[in-house]
C-alpha positions as a Markdown table, in Angstrom:
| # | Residue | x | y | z |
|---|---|---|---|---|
| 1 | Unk | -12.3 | -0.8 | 46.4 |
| 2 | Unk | -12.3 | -3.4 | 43.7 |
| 3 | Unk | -10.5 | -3.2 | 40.3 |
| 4 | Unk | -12.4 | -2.9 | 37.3 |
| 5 | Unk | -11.2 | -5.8 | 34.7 |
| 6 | Unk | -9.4 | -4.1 | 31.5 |
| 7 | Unk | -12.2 | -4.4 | 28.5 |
| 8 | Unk | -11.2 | -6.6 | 26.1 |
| 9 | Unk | -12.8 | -4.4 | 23.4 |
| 10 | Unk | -9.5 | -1.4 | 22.6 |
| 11 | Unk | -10.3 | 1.5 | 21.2 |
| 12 | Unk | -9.9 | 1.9 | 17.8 |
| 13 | Unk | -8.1 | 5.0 | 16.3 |
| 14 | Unk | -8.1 | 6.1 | 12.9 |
| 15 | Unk | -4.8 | 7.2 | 13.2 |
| 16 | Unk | -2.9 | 4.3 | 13.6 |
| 17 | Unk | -4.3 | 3.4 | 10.1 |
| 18 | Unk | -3.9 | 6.2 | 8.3 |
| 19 | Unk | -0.3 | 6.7 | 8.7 |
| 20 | Unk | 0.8 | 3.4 | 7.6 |
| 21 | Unk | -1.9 | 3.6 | 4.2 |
| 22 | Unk | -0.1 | 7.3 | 3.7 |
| 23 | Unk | 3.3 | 5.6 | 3.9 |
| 24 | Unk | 2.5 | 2.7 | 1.7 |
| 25 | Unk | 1.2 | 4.9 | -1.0 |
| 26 | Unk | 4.4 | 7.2 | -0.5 |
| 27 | Unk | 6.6 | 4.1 | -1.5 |
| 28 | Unk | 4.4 | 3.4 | -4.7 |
| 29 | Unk | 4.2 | 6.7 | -6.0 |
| 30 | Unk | 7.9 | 7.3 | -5.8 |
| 31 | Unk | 8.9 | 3.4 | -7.2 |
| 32 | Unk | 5.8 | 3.9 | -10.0 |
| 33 | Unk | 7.5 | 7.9 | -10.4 |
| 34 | Unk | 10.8 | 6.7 | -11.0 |
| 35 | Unk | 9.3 | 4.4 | -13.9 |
| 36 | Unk | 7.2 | 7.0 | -15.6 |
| 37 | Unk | 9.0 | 10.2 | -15.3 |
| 38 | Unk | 11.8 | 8.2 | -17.4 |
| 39 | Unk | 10.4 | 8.5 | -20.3 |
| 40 | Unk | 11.0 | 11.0 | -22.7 |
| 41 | Unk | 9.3 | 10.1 | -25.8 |
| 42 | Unk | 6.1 | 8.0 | -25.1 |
| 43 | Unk | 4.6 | 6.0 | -28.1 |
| 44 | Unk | 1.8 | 8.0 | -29.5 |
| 45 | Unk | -0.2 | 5.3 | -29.2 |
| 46 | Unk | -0.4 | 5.4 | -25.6 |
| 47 | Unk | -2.8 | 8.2 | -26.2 |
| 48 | Unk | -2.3 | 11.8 | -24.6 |
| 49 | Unk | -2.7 | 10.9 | -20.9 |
| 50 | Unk | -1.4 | 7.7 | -20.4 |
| 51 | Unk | 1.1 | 8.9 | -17.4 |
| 52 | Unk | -2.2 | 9.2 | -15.1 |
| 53 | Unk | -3.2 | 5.4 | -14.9 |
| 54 | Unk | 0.4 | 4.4 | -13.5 |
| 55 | Unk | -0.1 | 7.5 | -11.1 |
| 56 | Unk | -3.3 | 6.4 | -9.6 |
| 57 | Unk | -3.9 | 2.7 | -9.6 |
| 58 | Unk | 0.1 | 2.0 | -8.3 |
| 59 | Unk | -0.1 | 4.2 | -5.1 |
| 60 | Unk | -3.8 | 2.7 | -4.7 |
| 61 | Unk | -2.3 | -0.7 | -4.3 |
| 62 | Unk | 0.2 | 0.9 | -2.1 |
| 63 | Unk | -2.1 | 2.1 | 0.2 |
| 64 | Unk | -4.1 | -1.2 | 0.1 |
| 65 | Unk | -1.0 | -3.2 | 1.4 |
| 66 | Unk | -0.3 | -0.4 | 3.7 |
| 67 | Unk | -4.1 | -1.1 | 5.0 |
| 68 | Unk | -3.1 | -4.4 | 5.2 |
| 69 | Unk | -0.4 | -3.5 | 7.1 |
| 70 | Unk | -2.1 | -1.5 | 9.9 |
| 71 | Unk | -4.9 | -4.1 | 10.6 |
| 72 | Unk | -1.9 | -6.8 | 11.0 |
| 73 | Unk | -0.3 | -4.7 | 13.3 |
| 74 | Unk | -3.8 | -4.0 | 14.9 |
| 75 | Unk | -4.0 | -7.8 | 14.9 |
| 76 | Unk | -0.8 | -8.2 | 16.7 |
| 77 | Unk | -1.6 | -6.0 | 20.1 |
| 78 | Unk | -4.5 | -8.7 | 20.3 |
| 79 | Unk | -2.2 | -11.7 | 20.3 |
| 80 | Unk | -1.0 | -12.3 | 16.6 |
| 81 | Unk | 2.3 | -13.1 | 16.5 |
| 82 | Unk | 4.6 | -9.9 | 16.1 |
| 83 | Unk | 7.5 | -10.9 | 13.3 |
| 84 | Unk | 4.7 | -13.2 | 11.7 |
| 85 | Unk | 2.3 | -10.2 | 11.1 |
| 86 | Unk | 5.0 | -8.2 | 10.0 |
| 87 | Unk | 6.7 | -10.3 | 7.6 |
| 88 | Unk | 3.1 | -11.4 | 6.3 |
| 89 | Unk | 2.6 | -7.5 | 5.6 |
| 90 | Unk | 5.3 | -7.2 | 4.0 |
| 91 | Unk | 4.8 | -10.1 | 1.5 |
| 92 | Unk | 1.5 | -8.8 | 0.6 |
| 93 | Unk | 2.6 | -5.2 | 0.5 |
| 94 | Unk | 5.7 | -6.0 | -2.3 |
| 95 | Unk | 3.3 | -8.6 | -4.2 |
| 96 | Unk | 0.8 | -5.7 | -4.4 |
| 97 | Unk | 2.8 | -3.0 | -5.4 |
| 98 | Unk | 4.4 | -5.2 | -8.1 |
| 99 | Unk | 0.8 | -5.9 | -9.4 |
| 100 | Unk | -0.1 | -2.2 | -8.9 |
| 101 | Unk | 3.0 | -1.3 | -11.3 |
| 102 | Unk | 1.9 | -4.1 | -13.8 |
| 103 | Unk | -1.6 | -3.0 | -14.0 |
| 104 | Unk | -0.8 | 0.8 | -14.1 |
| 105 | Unk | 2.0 | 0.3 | -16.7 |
| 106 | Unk | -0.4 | -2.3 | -19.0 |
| 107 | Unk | -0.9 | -1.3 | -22.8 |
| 108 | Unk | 1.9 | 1.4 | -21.9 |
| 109 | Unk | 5.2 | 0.1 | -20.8 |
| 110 | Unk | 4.3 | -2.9 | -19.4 |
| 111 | Unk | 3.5 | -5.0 | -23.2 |
């Protein structure tokens, strides 16, 4: 009886990515809800609806850095350095979510 070699090739489950692009978005739309729901008289010139471009495009870059996040780590369990992968992450997760609040709050509060 001889041992079959591991495959190389891991499975790879949607589920480990979805949790951390859920998470990442969570974070935005709470730092991007704090912002918005501050404001008790918006500028009329922001138009009617302004409050729904912050709400949309800051949690989308969220769950971008969170994606980023999950491949890193996927990276990592084949041979990426651990703390590198997740200090990278988090670099790119903070520099998007502070672009994300810039281009959601642009021509509102962000001028």
């Amino acid at each position: 009886m001889t041992q079959q070699p591991k495959s190389q090739n891991q499975p790879l489950h949607s589920a480990s990515f979805v949790k951390p692009i859920i998470v990442g978005a969570g974070i935005a739309l709470l730092v991007i809800s704090f912002f918005v729901f501050g404001v008790d008289e918006p500028h009329p010139e922001w138009g009617k609806f302004w409050i729904v471009r912050p709400l949309l495009i800051t949690p989308l870059a969220g769950a971008i850095g969170g994606a980023f996040y999950a491949f890193l780590n996927y990276q990592s369990s084949r041979g990426f350095n651990k703390i590198g992968a997740i200090l990278l992450s988090l670099v790119v997760y903070f520099i998007g979510l502070w672009l994300g609040i810039v281009l959601g709050l642009d021509g509102t509060m962000w001028n």
